[in-house]
N, C-alpha and C positions, 0 to 999 in steps of 0.2 A: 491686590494680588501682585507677588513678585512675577517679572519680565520674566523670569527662568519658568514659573509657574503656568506664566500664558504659553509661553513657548511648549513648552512640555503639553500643553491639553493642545493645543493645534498639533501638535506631529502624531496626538496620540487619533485626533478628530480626522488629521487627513491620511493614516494610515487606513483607519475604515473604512474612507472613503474611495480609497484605491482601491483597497482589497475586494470590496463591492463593485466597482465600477470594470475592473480588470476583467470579474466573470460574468459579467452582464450576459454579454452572448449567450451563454450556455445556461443561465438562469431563465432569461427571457423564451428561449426555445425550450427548457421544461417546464416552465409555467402554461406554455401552451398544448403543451404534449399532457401535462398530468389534467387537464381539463375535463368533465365529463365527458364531450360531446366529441372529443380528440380520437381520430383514429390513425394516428401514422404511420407509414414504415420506415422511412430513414430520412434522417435529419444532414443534411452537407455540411459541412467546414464553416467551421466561423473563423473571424480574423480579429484580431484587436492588435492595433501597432500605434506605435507614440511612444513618450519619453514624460515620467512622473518628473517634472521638475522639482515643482514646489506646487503647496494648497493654492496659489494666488496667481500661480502661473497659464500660459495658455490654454486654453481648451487639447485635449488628444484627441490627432484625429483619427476618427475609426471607421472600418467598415465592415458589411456582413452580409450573410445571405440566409436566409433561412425556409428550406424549401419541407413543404410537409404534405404527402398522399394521402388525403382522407380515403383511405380503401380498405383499409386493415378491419374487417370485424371480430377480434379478438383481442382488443383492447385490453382484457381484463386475464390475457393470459401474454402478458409483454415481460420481456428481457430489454434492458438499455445496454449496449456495449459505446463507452465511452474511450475515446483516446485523446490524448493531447500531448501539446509540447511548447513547453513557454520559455525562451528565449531573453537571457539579462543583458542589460550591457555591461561589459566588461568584467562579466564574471561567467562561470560554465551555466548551462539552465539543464531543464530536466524535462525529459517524457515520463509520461503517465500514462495505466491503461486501468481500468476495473468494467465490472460485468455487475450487475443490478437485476435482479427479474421483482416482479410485483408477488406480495407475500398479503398473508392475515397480520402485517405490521400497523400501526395507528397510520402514521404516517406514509401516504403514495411513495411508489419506486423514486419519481422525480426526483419528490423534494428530497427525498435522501442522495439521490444522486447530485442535485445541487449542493445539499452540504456537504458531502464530501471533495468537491471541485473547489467549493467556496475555503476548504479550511485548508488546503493548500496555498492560497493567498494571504490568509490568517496568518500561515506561519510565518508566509515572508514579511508580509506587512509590517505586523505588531512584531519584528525584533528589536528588541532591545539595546542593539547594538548597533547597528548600519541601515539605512534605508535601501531598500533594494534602487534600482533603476530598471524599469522594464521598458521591455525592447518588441517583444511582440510575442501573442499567444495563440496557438491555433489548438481546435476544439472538434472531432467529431462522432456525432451521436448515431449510433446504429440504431434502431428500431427493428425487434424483432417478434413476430405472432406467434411467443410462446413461451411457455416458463422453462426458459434455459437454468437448472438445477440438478447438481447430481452431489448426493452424499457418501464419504468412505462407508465403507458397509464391513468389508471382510480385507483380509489379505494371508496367507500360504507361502510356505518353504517348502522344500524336503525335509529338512533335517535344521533341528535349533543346533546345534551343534556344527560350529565353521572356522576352519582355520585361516588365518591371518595371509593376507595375498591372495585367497581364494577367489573364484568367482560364484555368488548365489543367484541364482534363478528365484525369482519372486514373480507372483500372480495377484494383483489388486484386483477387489472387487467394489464397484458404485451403484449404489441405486438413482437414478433419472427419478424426476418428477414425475413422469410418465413412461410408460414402455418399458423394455425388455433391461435386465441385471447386465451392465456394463463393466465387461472383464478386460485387463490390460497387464502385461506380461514384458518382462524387461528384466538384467540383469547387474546387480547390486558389485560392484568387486570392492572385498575388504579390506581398506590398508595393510600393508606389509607390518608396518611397525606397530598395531594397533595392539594395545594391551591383551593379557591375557584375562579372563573373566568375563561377565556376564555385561553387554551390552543391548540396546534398540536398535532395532529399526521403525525408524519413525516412517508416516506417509500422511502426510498432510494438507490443509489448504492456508492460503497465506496468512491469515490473521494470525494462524498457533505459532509462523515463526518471524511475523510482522513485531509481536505481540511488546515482547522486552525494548527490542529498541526503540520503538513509539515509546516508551516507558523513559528512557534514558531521555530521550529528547527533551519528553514536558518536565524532567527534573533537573535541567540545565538552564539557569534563568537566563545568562547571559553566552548560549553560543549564537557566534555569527553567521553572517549570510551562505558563504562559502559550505561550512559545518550541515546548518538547516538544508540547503540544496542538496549535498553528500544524501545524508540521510532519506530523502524524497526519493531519489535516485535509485536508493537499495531497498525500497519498497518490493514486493514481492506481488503480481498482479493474481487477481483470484478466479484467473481462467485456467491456471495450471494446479498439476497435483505433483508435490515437492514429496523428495523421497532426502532424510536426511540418515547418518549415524552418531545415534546418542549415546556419551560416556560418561560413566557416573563422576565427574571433574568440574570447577566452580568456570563459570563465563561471567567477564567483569563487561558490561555496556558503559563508555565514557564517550560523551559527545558524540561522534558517526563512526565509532571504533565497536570493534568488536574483538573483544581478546578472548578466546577458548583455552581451554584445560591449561587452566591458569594453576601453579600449587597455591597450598593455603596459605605459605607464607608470605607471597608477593601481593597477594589478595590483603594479606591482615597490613601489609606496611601502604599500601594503593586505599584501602580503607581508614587508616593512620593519616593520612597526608592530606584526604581532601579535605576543602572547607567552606561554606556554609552556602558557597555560592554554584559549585561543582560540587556534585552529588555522582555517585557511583550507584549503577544499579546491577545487582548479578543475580546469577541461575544459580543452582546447584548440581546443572548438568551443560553440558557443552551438545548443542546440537551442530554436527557440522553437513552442512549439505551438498548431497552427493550428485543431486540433478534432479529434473523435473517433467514429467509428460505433459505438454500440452492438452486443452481443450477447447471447445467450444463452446462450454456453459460453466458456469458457474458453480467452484467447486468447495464446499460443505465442510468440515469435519476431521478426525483424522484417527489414525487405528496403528497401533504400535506389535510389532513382534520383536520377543526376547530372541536372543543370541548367546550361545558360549560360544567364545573363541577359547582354541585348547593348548 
């Protein structure tokens, strides 16, 4: 074996090994929490702090606490509300939040909640480019006795017909996992300059406009640390429901960029240029977002209305 080759399978072995070791905390407290016999309500703050030198280097020191209420008897109707915030050295780091309830999925709330904690270290880990340095990660799990779930269902105008600088009153409607049809009411104002013709109103939950740039990212073999954490950052958490306006114009996803109602021709020569390592990923539509109403569960789906502006 060439020295370049060992080399390369250690950085690739103790990338793993970070990346696993970084979310222990939070893996170890949903390993206990997805247990049958597990009844919790809320999980406190984990800590992990130290500095990844090298595979061979000292031990990191860490510490934790993991406090759990065997009280909850409704184990089988739980919401995870996760947040965290992981801190580099010398470079920016990122907070994180998502919301998990227990479904008829194969796989427990947990461990899907662990792998998605866990593949936020995946990205830093396995770059290709820079080894991150971490500096410290703090972790906390909410437990809650009930399926926090609510999917778009419906949404209402006045009038499809809106002129440019307007202001439209809009009425969403969600269905709960349980209980009564969740209505919320807010006001849309239209660009001044926005084209004339048939546009959306989009109302969504994060994955529909997560979706492209998660896309961009896994087609960029070689972005950097700096790029990976941008991108983690403009995640979109899935406690909120995003109200965006959609134009029938191309959006080009490059790295942590996002360029909207791009024309075609700066698209075909952007398309022209890359190469084999930078990849372009685009839409055929430009969603751009206009704001978001918060919640407290976990939000679903999404439900579009047309527009002519005149």
């Amino acid at each position: 074996m060439k020295p370049s080759d060992s080399l390369a399978g250690g950085q690739a072995l103790f990338s793993l090994w970070t990346s696993r070791f970084a979310s222990a905390t939070v893996l170890a407290a949903l390993a206990l929490i997805a247990a049958p016999a597990a009844k919790a309500d809320v999980v406190e703050t984990f800590y992990l702090s130290g500095n990844f030198g090298s595979f061979f280097g000292p031990p990191v020191p860490f510490t934790g606490a993991i406090n759990l209420d065997f009280s909850n008897d409704f184990a089988e109707e739980t919401t995870y509300r996760l947040s965290g915030k992981v801190e580099l050295d010398g470079q920016p780091g990122f907070s994180i939040a998502t919301m998990l309830a227990s479904s008829e999925a194969p796989a427990p709330a947990p461990i899907q909640l662990a792998g998605w904690w866990g593949d936020k270290f995946n990205r830093l880990f396995l770059n290709p480019v820079h080894m991150p340095k971490l500096k410290s990660v703090d972790a906390t799990i909410d437990i809650l006795p009930e399926r926090r779930v609510a999917t778009i269902e419906n949404a209402w105008i006045p009038s499809s017909e809106v002129d440019a600088g307007s202001e439209v009153p809009v009425r969403v409607f969600l269905r709960p996992y349980r209980g009564e049809r969740l209505e919320r009411d807010f006001t849309l104002k239209i660009p001044p300059g926005l084209a004339k013709g048939e546009h959306r109103i989009l109302l969504s939950d994060a994955d529909t406009l997560n979706r492209m740039q998660s896309l961009a990212g896994m087609a960029d073999r070689f972005m950097d640390i700096p790029q990976t954490v941008s991108l983690i950052n403009q995640e979109r958490s899935n406690n909120k429901l995003y109200i965006s306006l959609v134009e029938p114009r191309p959006t080009v996803f490059y790295e942590d960029k996002t360029l909207p109602s791009l024309p075609a021709s700066i698209v075909n020569v952007m398309q022209t240029g890359r190469t084999a390592s930078k990849h372009l990923v685009s839409s055929a539509e430009s969603a751009v977002e206009q704001g978001s109403i918060p919640f407290d569960l976990m939000i679903d789906g999404s439900y579009s209305l047309r527009v002519t502006v005149k």
